[in-house]
TITIMAR-145519 format. One record per residue (C-alpha): chain; x, y, z. Coordinates in steps of 0.001 Angstrom, whole numbers, plus 500000, padded with zeros to 6 digits. Example, Ala and Ser with C-alpha at 12.3 -4.5 7.8 and 13.67 -1.06 7.14 Angstrom:
! residues 2
{node "A"; {512300; 495500; 507800}}
{node "A"; {513670; 498940; 507140}}
***
This chain:
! residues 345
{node "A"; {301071; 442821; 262687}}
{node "A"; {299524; 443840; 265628}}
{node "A"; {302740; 445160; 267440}}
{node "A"; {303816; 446445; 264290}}
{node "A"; {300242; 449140; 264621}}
{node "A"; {301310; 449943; 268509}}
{node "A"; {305070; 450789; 267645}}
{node "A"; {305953; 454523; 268655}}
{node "A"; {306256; 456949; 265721}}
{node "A"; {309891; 458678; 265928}}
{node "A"; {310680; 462276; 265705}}
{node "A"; {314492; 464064; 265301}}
{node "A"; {316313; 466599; 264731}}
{node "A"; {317051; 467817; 261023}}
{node "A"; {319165; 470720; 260058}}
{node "A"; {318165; 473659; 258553}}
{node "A"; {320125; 476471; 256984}}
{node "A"; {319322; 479220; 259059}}
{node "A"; {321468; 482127; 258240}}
{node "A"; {320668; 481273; 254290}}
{node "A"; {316742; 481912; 255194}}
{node "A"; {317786; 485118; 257006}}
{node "A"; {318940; 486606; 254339}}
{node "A"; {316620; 485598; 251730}}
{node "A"; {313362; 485829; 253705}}
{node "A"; {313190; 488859; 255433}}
{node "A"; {312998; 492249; 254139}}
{node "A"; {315797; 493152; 256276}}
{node "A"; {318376; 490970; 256460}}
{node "A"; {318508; 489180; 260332}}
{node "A"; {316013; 491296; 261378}}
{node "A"; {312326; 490452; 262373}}
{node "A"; {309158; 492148; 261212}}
{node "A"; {307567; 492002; 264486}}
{node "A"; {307195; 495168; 266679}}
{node "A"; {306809; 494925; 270411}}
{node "A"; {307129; 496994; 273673}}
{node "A"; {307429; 495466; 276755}}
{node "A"; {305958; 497442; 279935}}
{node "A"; {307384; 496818; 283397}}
{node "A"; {305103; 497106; 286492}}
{node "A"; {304676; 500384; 287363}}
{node "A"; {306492; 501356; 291440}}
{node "A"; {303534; 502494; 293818}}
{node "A"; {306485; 504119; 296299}}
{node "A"; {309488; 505940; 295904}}
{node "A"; {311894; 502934; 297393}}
{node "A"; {310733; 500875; 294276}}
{node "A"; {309921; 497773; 296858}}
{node "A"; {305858; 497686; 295964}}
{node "A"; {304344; 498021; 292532}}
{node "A"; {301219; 498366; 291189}}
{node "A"; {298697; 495015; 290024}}
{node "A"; {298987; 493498; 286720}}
{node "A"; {295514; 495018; 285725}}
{node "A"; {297542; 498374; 285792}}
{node "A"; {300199; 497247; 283535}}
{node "A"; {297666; 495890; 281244}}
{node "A"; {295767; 498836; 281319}}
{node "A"; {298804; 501236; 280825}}
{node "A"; {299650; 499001; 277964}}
{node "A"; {295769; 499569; 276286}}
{node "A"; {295800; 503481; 277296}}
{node "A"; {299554; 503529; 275059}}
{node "A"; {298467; 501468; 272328}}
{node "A"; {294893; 503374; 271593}}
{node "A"; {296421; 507086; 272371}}
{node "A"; {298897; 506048; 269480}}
{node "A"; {296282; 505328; 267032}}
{node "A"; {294284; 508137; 268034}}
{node "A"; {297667; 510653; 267351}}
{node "A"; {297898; 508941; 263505}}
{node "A"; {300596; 506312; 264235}}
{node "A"; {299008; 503228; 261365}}
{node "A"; {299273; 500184; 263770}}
{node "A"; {296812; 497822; 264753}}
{node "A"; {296798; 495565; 268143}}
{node "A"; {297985; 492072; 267392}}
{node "A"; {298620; 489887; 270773}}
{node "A"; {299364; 490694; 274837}}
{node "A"; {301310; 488281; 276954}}
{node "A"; {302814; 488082; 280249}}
{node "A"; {306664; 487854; 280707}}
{node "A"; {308415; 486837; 283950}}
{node "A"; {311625; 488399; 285085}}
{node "A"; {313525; 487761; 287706}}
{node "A"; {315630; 489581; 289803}}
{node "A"; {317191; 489691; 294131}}
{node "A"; {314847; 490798; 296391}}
{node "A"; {315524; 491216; 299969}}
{node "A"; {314399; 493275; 303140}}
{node "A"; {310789; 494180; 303809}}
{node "A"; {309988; 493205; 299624}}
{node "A"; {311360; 490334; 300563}}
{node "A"; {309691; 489350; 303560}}
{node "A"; {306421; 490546; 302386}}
{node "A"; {306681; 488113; 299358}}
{node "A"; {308203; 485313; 300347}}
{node "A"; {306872; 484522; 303776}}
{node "A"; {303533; 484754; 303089}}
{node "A"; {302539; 481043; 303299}}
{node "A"; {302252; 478359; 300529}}
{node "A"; {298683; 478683; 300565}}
{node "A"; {297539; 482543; 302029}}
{node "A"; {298468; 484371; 299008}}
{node "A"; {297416; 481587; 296537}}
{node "A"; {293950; 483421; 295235}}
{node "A"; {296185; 487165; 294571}}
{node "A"; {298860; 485331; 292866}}
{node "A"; {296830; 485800; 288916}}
{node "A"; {296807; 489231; 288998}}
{node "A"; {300427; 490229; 291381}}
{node "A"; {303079; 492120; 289652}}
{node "A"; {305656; 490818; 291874}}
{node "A"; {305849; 487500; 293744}}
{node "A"; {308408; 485643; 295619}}
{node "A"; {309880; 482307; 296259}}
{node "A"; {313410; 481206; 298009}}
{node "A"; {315964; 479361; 296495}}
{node "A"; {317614; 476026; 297984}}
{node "A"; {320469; 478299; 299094}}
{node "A"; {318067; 480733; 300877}}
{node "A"; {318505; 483709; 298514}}
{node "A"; {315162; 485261; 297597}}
{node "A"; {314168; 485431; 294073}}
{node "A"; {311337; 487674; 293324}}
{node "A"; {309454; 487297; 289766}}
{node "A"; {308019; 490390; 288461}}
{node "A"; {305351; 490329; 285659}}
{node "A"; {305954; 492404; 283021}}
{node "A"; {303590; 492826; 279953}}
{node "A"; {304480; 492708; 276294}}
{node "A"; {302499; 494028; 273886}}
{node "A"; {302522; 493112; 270267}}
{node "A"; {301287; 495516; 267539}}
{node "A"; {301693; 495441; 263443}}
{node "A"; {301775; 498352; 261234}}
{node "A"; {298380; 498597; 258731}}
{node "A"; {300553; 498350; 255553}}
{node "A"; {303295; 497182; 256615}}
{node "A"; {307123; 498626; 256554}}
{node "A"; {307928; 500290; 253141}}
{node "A"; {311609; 501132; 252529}}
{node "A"; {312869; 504625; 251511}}
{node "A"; {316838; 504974; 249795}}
{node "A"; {318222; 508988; 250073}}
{node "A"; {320243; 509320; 247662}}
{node "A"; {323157; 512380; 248323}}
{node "A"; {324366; 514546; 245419}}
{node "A"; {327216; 516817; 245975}}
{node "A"; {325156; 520004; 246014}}
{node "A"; {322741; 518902; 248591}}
{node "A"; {322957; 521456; 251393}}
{node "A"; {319428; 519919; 253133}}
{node "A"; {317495; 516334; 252885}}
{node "A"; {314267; 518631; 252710}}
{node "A"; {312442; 517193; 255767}}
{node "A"; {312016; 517328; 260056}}
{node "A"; {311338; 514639; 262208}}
{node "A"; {309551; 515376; 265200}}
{node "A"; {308228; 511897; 268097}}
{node "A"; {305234; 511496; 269574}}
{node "A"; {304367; 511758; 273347}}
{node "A"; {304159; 507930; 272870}}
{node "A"; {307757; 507679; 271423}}
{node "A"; {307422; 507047; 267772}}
{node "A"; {309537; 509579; 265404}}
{node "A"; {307641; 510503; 262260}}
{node "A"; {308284; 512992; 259795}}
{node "A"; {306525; 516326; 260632}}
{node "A"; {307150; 518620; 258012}}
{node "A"; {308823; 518797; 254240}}
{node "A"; {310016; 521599; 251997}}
{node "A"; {307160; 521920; 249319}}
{node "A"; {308599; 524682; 247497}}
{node "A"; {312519; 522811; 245614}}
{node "A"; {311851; 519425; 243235}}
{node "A"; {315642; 518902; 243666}}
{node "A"; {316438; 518031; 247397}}
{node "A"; {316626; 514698; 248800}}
{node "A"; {313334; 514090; 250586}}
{node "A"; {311509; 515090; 247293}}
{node "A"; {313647; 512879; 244434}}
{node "A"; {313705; 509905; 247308}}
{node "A"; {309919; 509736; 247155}}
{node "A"; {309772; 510802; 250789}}
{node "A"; {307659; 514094; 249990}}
{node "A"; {304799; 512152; 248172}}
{node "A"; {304442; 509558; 251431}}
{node "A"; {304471; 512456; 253842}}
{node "A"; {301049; 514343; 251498}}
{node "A"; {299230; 510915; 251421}}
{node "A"; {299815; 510031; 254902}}
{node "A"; {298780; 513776; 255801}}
{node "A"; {295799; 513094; 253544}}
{node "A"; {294996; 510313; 255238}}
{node "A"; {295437; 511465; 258696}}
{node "A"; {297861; 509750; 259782}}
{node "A"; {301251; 509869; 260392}}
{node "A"; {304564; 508947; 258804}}
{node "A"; {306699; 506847; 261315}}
{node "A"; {310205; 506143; 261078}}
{node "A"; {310947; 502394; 262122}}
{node "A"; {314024; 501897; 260919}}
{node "A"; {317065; 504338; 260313}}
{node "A"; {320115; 502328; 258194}}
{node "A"; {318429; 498681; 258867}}
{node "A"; {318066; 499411; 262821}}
{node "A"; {314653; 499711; 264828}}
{node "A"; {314082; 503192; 266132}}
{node "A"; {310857; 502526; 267502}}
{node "A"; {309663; 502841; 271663}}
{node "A"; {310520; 498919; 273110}}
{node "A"; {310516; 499443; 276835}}
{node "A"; {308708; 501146; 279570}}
{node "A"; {310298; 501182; 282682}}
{node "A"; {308881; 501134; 286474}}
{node "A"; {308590; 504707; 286816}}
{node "A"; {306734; 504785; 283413}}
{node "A"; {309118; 506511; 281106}}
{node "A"; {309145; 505167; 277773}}
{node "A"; {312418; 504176; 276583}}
{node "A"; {312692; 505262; 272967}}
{node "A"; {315550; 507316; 270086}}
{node "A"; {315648; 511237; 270548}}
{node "A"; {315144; 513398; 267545}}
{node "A"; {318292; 514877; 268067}}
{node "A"; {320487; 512064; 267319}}
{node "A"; {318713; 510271; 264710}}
{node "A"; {318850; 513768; 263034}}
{node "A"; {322407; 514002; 263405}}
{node "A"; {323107; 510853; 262101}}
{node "A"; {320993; 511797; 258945}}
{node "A"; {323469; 515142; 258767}}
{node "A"; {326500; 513588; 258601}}
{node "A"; {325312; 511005; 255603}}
{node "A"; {324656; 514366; 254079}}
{node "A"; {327857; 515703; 254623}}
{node "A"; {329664; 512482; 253409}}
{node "A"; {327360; 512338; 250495}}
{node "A"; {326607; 508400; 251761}}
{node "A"; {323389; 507363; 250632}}
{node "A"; {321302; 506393; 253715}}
{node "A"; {318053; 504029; 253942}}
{node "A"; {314530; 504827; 256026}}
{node "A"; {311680; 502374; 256776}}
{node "A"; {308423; 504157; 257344}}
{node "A"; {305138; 502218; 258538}}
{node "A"; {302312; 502466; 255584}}
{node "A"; {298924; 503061; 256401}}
{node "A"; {297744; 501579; 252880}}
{node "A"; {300189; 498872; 251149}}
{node "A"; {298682; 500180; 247761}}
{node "A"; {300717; 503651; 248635}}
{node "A"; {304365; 501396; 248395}}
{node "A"; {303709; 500775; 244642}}
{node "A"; {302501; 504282; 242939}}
{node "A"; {302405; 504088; 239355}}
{node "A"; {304157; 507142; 238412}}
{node "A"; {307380; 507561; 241231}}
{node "A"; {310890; 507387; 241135}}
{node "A"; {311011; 505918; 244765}}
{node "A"; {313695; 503509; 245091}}
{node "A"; {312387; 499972; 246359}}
{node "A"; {314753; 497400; 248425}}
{node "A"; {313634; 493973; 246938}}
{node "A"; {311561; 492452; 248869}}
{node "A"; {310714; 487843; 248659}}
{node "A"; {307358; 487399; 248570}}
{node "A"; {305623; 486370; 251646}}
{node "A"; {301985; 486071; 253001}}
{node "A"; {300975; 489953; 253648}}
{node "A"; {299391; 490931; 256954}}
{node "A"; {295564; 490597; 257148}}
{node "A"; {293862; 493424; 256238}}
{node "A"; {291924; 495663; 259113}}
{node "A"; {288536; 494399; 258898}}
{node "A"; {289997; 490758; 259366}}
{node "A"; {292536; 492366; 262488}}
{node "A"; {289028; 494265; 263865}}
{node "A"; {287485; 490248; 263460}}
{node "A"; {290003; 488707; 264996}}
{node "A"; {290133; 490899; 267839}}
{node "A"; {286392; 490832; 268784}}
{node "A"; {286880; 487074; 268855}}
{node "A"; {289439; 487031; 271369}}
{node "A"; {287626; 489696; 273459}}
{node "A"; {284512; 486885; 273436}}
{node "A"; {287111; 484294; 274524}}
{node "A"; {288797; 486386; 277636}}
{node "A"; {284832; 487129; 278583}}
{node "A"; {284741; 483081; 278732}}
{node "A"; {285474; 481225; 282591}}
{node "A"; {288561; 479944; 281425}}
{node "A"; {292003; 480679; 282843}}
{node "A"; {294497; 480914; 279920}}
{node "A"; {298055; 480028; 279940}}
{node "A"; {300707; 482632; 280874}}
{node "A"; {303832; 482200; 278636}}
{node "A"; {306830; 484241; 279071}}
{node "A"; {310735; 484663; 278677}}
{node "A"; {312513; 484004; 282022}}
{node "A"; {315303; 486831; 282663}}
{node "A"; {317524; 487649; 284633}}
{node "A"; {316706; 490514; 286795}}
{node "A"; {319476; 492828; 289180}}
{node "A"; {320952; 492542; 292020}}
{node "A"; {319505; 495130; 293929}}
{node "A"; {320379; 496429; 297759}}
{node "A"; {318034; 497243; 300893}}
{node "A"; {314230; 497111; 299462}}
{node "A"; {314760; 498363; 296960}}
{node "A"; {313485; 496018; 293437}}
{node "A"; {315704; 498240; 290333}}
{node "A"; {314469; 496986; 287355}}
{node "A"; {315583; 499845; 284939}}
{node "A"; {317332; 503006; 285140}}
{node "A"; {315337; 506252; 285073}}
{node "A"; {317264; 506629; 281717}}
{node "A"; {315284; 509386; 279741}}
{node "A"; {316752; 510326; 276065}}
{node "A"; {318385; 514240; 276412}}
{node "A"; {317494; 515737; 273873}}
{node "A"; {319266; 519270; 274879}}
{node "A"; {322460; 518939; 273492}}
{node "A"; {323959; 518006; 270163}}
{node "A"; {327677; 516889; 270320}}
{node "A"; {329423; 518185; 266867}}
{node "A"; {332465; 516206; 265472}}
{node "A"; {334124; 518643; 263611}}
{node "A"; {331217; 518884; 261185}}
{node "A"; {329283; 522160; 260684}}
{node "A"; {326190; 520316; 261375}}
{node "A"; {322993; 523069; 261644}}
{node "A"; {320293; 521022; 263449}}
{node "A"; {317261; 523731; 263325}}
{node "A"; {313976; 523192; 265535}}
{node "A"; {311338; 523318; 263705}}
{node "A"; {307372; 524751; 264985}}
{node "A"; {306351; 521206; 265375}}
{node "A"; {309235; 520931; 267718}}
{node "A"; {311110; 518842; 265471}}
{node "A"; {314786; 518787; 263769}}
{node "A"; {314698; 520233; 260390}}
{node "A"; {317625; 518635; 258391}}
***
């Protein structure tokens, strides 16, 4: 009896039907709810071989996230990590990261951007600390169908972005019951958001994320340009193909109006997001446990970074969206700028 009370418990492996779940538990089909953006360490010179601390990331990170909220965009903060990526170093980055001692460098290491070790072949690996930040939207992500008719000559609607990346709709034709943005439902959102100050994101365009998810080591945020997002939109117009939006709700009670002909994707029931007196609760408590003496656990995704030449640490492409030129396949597409510096459609 006695052995019988000191034998080891088991554990395995059982399996689970995966892409079943996928498809019947998320509002979009393989495609997570969560919304991120991950912020690289910002380059303190030109020959990208130094970078700034990880308090600068962090604070970058808080300076995006609360000029968002303050320009109307309905998200709330919901976790920060670190994330580890590596990549070749070599030269004077090199040398000033790896050969520093075991020991001599020991009390920076917490709050370094980029540190190095060397591999048993003598390559230097250098592991840069990147920050992801993870934010929710107030009421969620609401889905929007446009539905085409043959005599639609506009959608009814411009989408402008925000310094900050996020597209939104910034204007809609008041004036015509019959176009697309008014039958859709669109045109109601877009008055209670503006009545609410706040604005009207786009997060999806036909199932796909369209929100900012990188920012890269010169600080540009990596994010979709109105002008192809708006082209896209003109040529389900012209092939009379109906097209779906996801917005981010400020208020879930605005998805279900009483008296609207908004078509609904169907959605399985799950646990809703907690509302934003619980999110403001839950974030004063973790501010009272960073103030604590403690020294919390760093998890991350390991990467695998470039192979970069000289001193030189790439860790993304000064790619910036252009939005100066629209490239027209044979369709008579008019893309007009609106005042708000948007694409009127």
């Amino acid at each position: 009896m006695v052995s019988e009370l000191s034998r080891t418990l088991q554990d395995g492996y059982v399996s689970y039907g995966w892409e079943r779940r996928m498809r019947e538990f998320l509002s979009v089909p393989f495609s997570s709810s969560f919304l991120s953006i991950l912020l690289l360490p910002k380059a303190s010179d030109q020959g990208a071989s130094h970078y700034n601390d990880l308090e600068d990331t962090l604070a970058r990170a808080n300076a995006w996230l609360n000029a968002s909220q303050v320009s109307g965009v309905p998200i709330v903060f919901m976790n920060v990590q670190t994330e580890s990526l590596l990549t070749k170093i070599s030269g004077k980055t090199g040398s000033s990261t790896v050969n520093a001692g075991p020991l001599s460098g020991l009390s920076n290491l917490p709050n370094a951007s980029l540190y190095g070790f060397e591999d048993y072949h003598g390559v230097d690996i250098g592991v840069v600390r990147a920050v992801r930040l993870w934010y929710a939207s107030l009421g969620g992500e609401f889905a929007i169908e446009i539905k085409l008719r043959e005599d639609d000559t506009k959608l009814g609607f411009a989408i402008s972005r925000t310094e900050e990346g996020f597209l939104f709709i910034s204007s809609v034709i008041d004036d015509d019951e019959n176009l697309p943005s008014t039958r859709s439902g669109l045109k109601r959102l877009y008055k209670e958001a503006s009545n609410s100050s706040s604005l009207l994101v786009v997060s999806r365009v036909a199932n796909q994320k369209v929100l900012p998810w990188i920012v890269s080591s010169i600080g540009a945020i990596r994010c979709f340009d109105t002008v192809s997002i708006s082209q896209k939109l003109s040529m389900h117009r012209h092939a009379k193909v109906p097209i779906t939006i996801h917005v981010l709700l400020w208020d879930r009670a605005c998805a279900f109006p009483s008296d609207s002909n908004m078509s609904r994707a169907a959605t399985p029931s799950v646990l809703p997001l907690p509302s934003k007196d619980q999110l403001s609760r839950r974030l004063d408590e973790d501010l009272m446990q960073l103030m604590l003496p403690e020294f919390p656990n760093e998890s991350g995704v390991v990467d695998d970074g470039e192979e970069t030449d000289g001193d030189r640490v790439q860790l993304l492409p000064p790619e910036v969206p252009n939005e100066s030129s629209v490239v027209d396949d044979g369709l008579e597409i008019r893309l007009e700028r609106d005042t708000a510096g948007g694409i009127l459609l």
